[in-house]
C-alpha positions as CSV (number, residue, x, y, z in Angstrom):
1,X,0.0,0.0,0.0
2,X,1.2,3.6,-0.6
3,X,1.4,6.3,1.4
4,X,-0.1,8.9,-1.0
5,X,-3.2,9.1,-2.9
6,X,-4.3,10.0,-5.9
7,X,-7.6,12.2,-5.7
8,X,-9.7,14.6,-8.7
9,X,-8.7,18.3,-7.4
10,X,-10.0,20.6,-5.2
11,X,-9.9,24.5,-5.0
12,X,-7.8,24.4,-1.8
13,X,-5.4,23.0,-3.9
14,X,-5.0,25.8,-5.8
15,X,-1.5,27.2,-4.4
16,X,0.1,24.0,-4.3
17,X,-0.5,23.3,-7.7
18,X,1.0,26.8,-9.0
19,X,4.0,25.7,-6.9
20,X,4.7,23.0,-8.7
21,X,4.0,24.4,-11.8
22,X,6.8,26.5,-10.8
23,X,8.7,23.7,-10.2
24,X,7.9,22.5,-13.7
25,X,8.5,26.1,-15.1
26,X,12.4,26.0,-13.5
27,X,12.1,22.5,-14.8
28,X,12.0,23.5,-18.9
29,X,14.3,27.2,-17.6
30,X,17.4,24.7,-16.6
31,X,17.4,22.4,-19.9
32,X,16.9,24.9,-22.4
33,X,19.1,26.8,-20.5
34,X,16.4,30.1,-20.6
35,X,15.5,31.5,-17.5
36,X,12.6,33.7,-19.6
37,X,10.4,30.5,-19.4
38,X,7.4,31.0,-18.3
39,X,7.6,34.8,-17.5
40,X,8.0,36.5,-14.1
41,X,4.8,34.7,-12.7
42,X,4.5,31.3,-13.7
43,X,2.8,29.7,-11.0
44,X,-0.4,32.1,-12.4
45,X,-0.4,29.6,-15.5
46,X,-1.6,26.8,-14.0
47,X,-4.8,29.0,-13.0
48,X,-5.1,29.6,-17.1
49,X,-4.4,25.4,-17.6
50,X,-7.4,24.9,-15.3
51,X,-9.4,27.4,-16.9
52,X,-8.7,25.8,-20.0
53,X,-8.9,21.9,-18.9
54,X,-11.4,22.8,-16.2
55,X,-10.6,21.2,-12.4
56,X,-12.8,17.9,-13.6
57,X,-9.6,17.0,-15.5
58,X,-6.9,17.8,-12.9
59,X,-6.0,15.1,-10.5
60,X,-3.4,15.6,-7.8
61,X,-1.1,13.5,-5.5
62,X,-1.0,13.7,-1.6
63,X,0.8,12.7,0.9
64,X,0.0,15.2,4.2
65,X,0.1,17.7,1.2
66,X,-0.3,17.6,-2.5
67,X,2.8,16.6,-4.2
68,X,1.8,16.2,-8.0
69,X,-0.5,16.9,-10.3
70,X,-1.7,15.7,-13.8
71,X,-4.2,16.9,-16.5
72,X,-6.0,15.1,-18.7
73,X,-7.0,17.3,-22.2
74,X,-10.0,15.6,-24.2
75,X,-10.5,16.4,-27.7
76,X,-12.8,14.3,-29.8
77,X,-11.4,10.9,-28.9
78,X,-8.2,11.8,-28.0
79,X,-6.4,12.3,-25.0
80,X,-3.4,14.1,-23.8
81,X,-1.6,14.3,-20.4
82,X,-0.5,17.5,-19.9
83,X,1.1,17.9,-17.4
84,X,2.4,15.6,-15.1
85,X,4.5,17.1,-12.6
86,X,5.8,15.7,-9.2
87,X,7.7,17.7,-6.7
88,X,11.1,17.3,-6.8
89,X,11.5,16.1,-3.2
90,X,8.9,13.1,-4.0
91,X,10.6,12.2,-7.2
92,X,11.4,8.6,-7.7
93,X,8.9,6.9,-5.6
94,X,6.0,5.6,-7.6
95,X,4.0,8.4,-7.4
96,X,4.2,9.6,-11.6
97,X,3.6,6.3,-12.3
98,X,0.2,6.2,-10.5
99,X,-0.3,9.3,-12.2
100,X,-0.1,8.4,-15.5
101,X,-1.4,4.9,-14.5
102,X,-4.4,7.1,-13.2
103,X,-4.7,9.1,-16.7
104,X,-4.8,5.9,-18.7
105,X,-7.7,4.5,-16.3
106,X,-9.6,7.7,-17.0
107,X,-8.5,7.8,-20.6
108,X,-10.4,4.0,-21.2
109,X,-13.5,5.1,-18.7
110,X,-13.6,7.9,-21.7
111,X,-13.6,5.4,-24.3
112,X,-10.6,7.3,-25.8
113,X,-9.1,5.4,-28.7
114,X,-5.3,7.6,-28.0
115,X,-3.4,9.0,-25.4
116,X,-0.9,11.0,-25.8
117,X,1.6,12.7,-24.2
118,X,4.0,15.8,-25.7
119,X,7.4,16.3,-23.8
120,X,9.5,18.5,-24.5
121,X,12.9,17.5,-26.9
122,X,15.2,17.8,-24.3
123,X,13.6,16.8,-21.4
124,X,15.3,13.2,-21.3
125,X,13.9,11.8,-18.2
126,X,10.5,12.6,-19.2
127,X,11.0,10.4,-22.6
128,X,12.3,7.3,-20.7
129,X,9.2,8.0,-18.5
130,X,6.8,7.8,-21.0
131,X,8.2,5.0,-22.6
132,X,8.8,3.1,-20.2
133,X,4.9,4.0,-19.1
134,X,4.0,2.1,-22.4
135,X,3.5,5.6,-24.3
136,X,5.8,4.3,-27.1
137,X,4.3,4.8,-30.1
138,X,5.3,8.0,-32.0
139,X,1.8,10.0,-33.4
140,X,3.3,13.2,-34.2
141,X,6.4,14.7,-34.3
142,X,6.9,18.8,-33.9
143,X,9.6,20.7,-36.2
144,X,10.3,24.2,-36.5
145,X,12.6,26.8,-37.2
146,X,14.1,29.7,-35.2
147,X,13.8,33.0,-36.1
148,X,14.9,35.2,-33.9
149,X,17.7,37.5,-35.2
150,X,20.3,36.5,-34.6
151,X,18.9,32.6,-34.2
152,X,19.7,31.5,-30.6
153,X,23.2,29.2,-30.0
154,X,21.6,27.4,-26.9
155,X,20.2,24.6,-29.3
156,X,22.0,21.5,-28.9
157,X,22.9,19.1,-32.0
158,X,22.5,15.2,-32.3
159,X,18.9,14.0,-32.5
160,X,18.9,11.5,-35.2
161,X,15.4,10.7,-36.8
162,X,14.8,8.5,-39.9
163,X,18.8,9.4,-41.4
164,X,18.4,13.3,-40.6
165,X,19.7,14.7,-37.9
166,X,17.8,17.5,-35.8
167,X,19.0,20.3,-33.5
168,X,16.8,20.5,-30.0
């Protein structure tokens, strides 16, 4: 038996979960190297993601106090988690994979025929994750170019995909 639990969220919850949004924020800041990410107040995002998702989609992990979240984004007959985030301190025991085990139960109850996840390119740990989370079938894949003059250096080189190689 664990010692957290896994329950839909509640507005007492609301501070927590923009504190580890934060935590998800610094997260993305550290490996792309761009402490911009997520502007001066990102805590106030997760209050737009709930708007958004709406609190019936947001479940949260808690052990004396909440610890993680997750979302679950229904389109059509699709599903997405996004996010999943645990706090750093709670990392590594079980508790993101009874999150997305959590998500997947909903996603069936839902009759969804996908679920999907988006991490981003450089977040490594969140790939192996996933994958390891049986999320290992690749739906769509996200390319761009940047723009910015001049184009940022921070990009790192050495994704390989079908022959070509990407930058990330």
């Amino acid at each position: 038996m664990s010692d957290f639990t896994i329950r839909p969220y509640r507005a007492s919850d609301l501070e927590r979960c923009r504190a580890l949004w934060v935590e998800l924020t610094q997260r993305h800041r550290n490996i792309y190297e761009d402490p911009n990410i997520g502007g001066d107040a990102p805590g106030l995002y997760f209050d737009k993601h709930l708007a958004q998702v709406g609190p019936e989609r947001v479940w949260v992990a808690e052990r004396d106090e909440v610890v993680g979240l997750v979302s679950l984004i229904v389109e059509g007959k699709e599903a997405e988690v996004e996010p999943i985030v645990v706090a750093a301190t709670h990392q590594g025991q079980g508790i993101g994979q009874a999150l997305i085990e959590r998500m997947v139960k909903e996603a069936k109850e839902l009759e969804m025929s996908y679920l999907n996840v988006k991490p981003v390119a450089r977040n490594v740990e969140a790939i192996a994750f996933y994958h390891a989370a049986g999320l290992n079938i690749l739906g769509n894949i996200e390319m761009f170019m940047d723009l910015r003059s001049p184009a940022s250096t921070a990009w790192k080189s050495g994704v390989e995909l079908f022959g070509r190689t990407f930058e990330y």
